[in-house]
C-alpha positions in Angstrom: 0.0 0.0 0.0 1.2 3.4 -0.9 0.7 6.2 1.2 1.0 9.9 1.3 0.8 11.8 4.5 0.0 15.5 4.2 -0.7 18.7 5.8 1.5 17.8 8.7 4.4 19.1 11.0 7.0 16.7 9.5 9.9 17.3 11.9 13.8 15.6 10.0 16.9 15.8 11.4 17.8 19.1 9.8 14.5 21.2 10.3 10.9 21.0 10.7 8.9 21.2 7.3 5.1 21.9 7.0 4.7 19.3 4.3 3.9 15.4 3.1 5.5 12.7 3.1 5.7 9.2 1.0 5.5 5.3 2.2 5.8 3.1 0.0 6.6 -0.5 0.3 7.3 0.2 4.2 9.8 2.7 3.9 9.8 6.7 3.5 9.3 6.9 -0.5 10.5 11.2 0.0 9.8 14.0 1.9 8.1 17.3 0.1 7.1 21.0 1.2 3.6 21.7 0.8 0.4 21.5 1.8 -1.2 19.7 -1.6 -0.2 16.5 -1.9 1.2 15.8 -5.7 0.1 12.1 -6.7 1.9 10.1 -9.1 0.7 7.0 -8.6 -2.4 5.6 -6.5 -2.0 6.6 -3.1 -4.0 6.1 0.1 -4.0 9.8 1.6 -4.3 11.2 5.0 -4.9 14.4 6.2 -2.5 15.1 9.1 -4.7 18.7 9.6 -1.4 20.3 11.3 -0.4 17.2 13.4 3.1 16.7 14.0 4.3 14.3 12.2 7.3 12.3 14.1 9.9 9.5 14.1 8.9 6.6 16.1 10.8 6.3 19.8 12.9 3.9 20.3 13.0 3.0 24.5 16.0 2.1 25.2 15.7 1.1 28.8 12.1 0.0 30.3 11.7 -3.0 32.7 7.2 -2.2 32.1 7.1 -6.1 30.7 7.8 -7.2 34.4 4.9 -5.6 35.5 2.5 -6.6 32.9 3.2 -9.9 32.8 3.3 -10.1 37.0 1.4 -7.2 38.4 1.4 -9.1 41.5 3.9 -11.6 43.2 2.0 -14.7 42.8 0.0 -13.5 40.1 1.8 -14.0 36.7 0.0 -13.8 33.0 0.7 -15.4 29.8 3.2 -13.7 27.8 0.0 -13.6 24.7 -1.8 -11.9 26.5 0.7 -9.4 28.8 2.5 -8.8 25.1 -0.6 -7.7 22.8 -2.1 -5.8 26.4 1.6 -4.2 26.5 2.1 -3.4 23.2 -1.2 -1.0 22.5 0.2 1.0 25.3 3.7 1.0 23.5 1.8 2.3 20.8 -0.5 4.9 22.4 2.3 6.3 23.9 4.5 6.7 20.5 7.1 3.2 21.5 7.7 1.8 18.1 11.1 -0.3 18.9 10.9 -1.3 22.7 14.6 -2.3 24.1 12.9 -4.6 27.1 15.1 -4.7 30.1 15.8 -8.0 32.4 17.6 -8.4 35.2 19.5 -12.0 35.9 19.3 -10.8 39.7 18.1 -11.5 43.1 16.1 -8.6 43.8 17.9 -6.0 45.1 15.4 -5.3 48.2 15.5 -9.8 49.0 13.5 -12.0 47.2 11.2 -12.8 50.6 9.6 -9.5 49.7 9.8 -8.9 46.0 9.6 -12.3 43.7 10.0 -11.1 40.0 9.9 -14.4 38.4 11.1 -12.4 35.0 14.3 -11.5 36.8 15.2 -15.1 37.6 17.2 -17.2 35.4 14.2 -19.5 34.6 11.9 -16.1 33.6 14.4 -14.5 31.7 14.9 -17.5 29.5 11.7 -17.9 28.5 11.2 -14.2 28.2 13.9 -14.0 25.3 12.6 -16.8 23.9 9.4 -15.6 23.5 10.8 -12.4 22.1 13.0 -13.5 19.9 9.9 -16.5 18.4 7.4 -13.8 18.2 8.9 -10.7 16.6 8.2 -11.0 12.8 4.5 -11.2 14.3 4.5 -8.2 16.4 3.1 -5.1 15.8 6.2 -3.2 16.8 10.0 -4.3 17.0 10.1 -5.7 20.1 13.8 -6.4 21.6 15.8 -7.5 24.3 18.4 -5.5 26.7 20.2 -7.6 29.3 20.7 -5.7 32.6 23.9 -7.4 34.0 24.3 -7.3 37.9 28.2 -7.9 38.6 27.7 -9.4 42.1 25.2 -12.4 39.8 28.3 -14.3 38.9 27.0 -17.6 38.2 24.9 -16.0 35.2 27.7 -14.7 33.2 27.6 -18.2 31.3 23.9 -17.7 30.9 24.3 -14.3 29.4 27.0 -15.7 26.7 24.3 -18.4 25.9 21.6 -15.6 25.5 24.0 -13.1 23.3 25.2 -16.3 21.5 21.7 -17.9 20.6 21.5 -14.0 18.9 18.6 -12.6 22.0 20.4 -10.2 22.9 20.6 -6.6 21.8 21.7 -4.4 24.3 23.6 -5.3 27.3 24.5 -3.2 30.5 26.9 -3.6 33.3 25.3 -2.7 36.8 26.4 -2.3 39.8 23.7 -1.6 42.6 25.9 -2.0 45.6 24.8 0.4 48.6 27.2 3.3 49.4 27.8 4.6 45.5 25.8 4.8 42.0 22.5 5.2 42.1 22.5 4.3 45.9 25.3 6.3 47.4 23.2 8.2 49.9 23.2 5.3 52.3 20.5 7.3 54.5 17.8 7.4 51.7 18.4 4.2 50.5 18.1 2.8 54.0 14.1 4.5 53.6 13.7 3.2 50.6 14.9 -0.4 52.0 12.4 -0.1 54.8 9.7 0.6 52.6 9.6 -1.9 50.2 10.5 -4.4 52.7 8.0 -3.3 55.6 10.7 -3.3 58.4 12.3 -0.9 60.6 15.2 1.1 59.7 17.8 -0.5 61.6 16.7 -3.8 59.6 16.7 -2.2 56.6 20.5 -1.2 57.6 21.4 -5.3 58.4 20.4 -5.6 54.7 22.4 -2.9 53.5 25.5 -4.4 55.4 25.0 -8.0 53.7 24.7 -6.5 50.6 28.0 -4.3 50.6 29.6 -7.9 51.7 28.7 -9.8 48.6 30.8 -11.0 46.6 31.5 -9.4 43.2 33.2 -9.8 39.8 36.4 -8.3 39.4 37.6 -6.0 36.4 38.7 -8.4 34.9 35.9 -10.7 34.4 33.2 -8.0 33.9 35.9 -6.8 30.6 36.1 -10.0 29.7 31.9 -9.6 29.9 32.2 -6.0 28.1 34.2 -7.7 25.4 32.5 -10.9 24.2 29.2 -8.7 23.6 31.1 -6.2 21.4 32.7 -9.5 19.5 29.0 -10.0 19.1 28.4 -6.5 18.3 25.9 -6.2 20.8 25.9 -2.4 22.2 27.4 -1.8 26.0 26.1 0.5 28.7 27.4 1.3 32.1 24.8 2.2 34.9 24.6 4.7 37.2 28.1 6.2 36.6 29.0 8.6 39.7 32.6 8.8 38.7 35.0 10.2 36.2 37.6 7.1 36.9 34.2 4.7 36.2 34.5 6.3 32.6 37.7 6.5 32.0 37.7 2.3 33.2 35.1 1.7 31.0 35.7 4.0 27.8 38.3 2.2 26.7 36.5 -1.2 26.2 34.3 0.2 23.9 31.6 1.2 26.2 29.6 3.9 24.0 26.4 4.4 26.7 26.7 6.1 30.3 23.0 5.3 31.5 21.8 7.5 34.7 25.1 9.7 35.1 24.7 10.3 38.8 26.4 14.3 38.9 26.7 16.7 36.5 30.2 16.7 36.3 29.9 12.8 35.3 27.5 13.5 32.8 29.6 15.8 31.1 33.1 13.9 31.4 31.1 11.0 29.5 30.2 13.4 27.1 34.0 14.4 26.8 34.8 10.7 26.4 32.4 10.6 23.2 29.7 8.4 24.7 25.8 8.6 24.8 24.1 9.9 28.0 21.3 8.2 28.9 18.4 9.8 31.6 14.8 8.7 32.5 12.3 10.9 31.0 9.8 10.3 34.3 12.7 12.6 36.2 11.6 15.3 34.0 8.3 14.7 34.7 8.6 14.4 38.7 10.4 17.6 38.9 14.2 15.6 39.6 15.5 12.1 40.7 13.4 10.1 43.0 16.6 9.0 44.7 18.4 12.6 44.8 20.7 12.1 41.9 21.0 14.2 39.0 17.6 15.9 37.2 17.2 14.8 34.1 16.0 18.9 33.6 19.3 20.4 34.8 21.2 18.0 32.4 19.5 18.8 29.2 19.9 22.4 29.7 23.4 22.0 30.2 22.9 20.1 26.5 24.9 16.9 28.4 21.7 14.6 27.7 22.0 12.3 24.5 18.6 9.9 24.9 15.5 9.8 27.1 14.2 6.5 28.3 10.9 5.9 29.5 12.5 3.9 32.5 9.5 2.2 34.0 6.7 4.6 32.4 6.3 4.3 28.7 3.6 7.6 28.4 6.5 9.6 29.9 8.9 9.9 26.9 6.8 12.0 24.3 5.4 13.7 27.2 8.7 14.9 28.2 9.7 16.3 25.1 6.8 18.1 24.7 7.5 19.2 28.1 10.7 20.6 27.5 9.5 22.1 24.3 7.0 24.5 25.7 10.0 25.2 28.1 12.0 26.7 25.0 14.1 23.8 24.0 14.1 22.9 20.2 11.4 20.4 19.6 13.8 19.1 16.7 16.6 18.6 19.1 13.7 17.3 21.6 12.6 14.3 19.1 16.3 13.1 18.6 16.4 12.0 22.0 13.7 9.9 21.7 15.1 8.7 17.9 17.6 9.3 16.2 20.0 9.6 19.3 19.0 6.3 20.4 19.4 4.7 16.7 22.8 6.0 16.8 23.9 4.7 20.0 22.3 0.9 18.9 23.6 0.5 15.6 20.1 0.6 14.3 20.4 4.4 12.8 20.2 2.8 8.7 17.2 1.5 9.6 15.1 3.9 11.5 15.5 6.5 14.1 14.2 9.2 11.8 12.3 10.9 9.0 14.7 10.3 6.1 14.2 8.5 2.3 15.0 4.9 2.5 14.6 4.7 6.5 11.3 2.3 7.6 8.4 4.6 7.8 8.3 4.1 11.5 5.8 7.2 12.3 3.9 9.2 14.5 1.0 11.4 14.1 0.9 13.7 17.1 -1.5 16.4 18.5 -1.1 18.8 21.2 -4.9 19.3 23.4 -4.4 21.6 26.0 -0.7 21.1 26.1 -0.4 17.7 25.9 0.7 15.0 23.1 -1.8 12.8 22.0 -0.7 10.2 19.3 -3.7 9.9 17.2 -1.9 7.8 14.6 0.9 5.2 14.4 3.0 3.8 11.2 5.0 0.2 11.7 7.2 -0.6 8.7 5.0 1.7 6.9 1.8 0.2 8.0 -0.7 2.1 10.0 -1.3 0.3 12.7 -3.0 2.4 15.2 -5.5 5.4 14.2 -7.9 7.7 16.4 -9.9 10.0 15.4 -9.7 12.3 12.2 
């Protein structure tokens, strides 16, 4: 089916055109100024009455699969049904490639309190199996990035099987040991501790001293990690990077993602060491970092922010570039985070990540009702696979 979208916002890398633009055999035929759309050939045409009309996001980083397929600890769905349920919100919130992120972990806050089944070795084979059977009959490209906890060292064989057997697309090293990262400030970790596992403070801090004791790989073995994915060419991420000697460890083993740069000052040495800067676009949303760390706000405007992820919250990508638009930032530097950026940074940039001839006609029809985006149409591979309204 050939298809001409007109009268629309079309916003490319270089500038944002009120114009059309041309599918055809699942890919983005060309790109035109104007408002009349000039057939050649038989056409189906929509009218994108002043829509913006965007590249589809590509998530980098979202566990939201865990919790629909076990929104409760003994209550866990069949992947059918938590998939096709999952994937219209993927879709109503603008996710056309979804990087799903698993954890080979015990949880972090003790298993006795939190069972994710998808985060045991058992789940997450059967998760990327699932994946990697079902994604030719997808709506969207669904795909699959390993989070890597270094103190889980009898999964690092498990890991080469999944990158091996080709499951794997993105892999990141983590590191969630109390006292630095993400969880340096050992007094709010301790209340989030206590929370989650409905015990005093001065339990939560016996759990916080186990966990500082476990045992750990050493450099050695999580290069040796770093490396056999890029033999693979499977993209690397470091997480929750709260020093300058983290990067310059890691930089040199071809680590091109700094996910969650803790300060400022990291964010911006990563950025001097040529890699991609990852934050969650729900910080922007909730006004900063739930655990204290660095806003996601702050960082853009100090231009050290490469992609948004959605985290945990799907809806809060688009939203947040929308956000920051009506804040003054360039709603075509805006979209890149959310596409092109993240193309980049996976190797996946020839394919898709933006509005160019030749790139799959991954697209978003988007309109703004009292301030906020409201995708009211969605292009897969060219086909229109979600429509509302007019």
């Amino acid at each position: 089916m050939k298809t001409c979208i007109y009268n629309g916002k079309i916003v490319t890398p270089e500038k944002i055109i009120e114009g059309m633009i041309y599918i055809n055999e699942g890919k983005i035929e060309k790109i035109v100024e104007g408002k009349i759309p000039l057939l050649e050939d038989y056409y189906k045409i929509i009218d994108a009455a002043g829509k913006w009309v965007l590249p589809g996001i590509i998530d980098c980083h979202s566990d939201a699969v865990e919790l629909e397929l076990q929104p409760r600890p003994t209550s866990i769905f069949s992947m059918n049904i938590a998939f096709g349920e999952l994937e219209k919100k993927l879709i109503a919130s603008g996710i056309t490639t979804m990087y799903h992120s698993l954890s080979i972990s015990k949880s972090i806050f003790g298993e006795e309190k939190v069972k994710k089944y998808y985060r045991t070795p058992k789940g997450v084979d059967e998760l990327s199996s699932w994946i990697q059977k079902n994604r030719e009959n997808s709506l969207i490209n669904h795909k699959l990035h390993i989070r890597y906890e270094i103190d889980n060292i009898e999964g690092t064989e498990q890991i080469k099987d999944l990158i091996k057997d080709g499951r794997v697309d993105q892999l990141s090293i983590m590191d969630h040991t109390p006292g630095q990262g993400q969880f340096r400030n050992l007094e709010k970790y301790k209340k989030v501790i206590a929370a989650y596992r409905e015990c005093s403070e001065a339990e939560a801090m016996e759990f916080i001293e186990e966990s500082m004791d476990k045992e750990r790989m050493s450099i050695e073995e999580i290069q040796d990690m770093v490396k056999f994915a890029r033999i693979h060419n499977i993209p690397v991420a470091s997480h929750d990077d709260d020093l300058s000697q983290k990067i310059d460890l890691i930089a040199p083993w071809d680590v091109k993602i700094s996910e969650f740069p803790i300060t400022l000052e990291v964010a911006k040495y990563a950025k001097k060491m040529g890699m991609y800067t990852v934050m969650g676009a729900p910080n922007i949303l909730l006004g900063g970092s739930h655990s204290g760390n660095l806003s996601a706000e702050t960082a853009i405007n100090n231009e050290v922010v490469d992609i948004l992820c959605s985290d945990y919250y799907p809806a809060s990508i688009l939203h947040s570039i929308f956000y920051m638009g009506k804040k003054g930032k360039c709603m075509k530097e805006m979209v890149k985070l959310a596409s092109l950026n993240p193309a980049k940074a996976l190797n996946i940039d020839h394919l898709t990540g933006s509005l160019e001839v030749g790139k799959v006609a991954d697209i978003l029809l988007v309109e703004e009702k009292e301030e906020l985006p409201i995708v009211k149409g969605v292009f897969s591979a060219g086909k229109m696979i979600m429509s509302i309204g007019g």
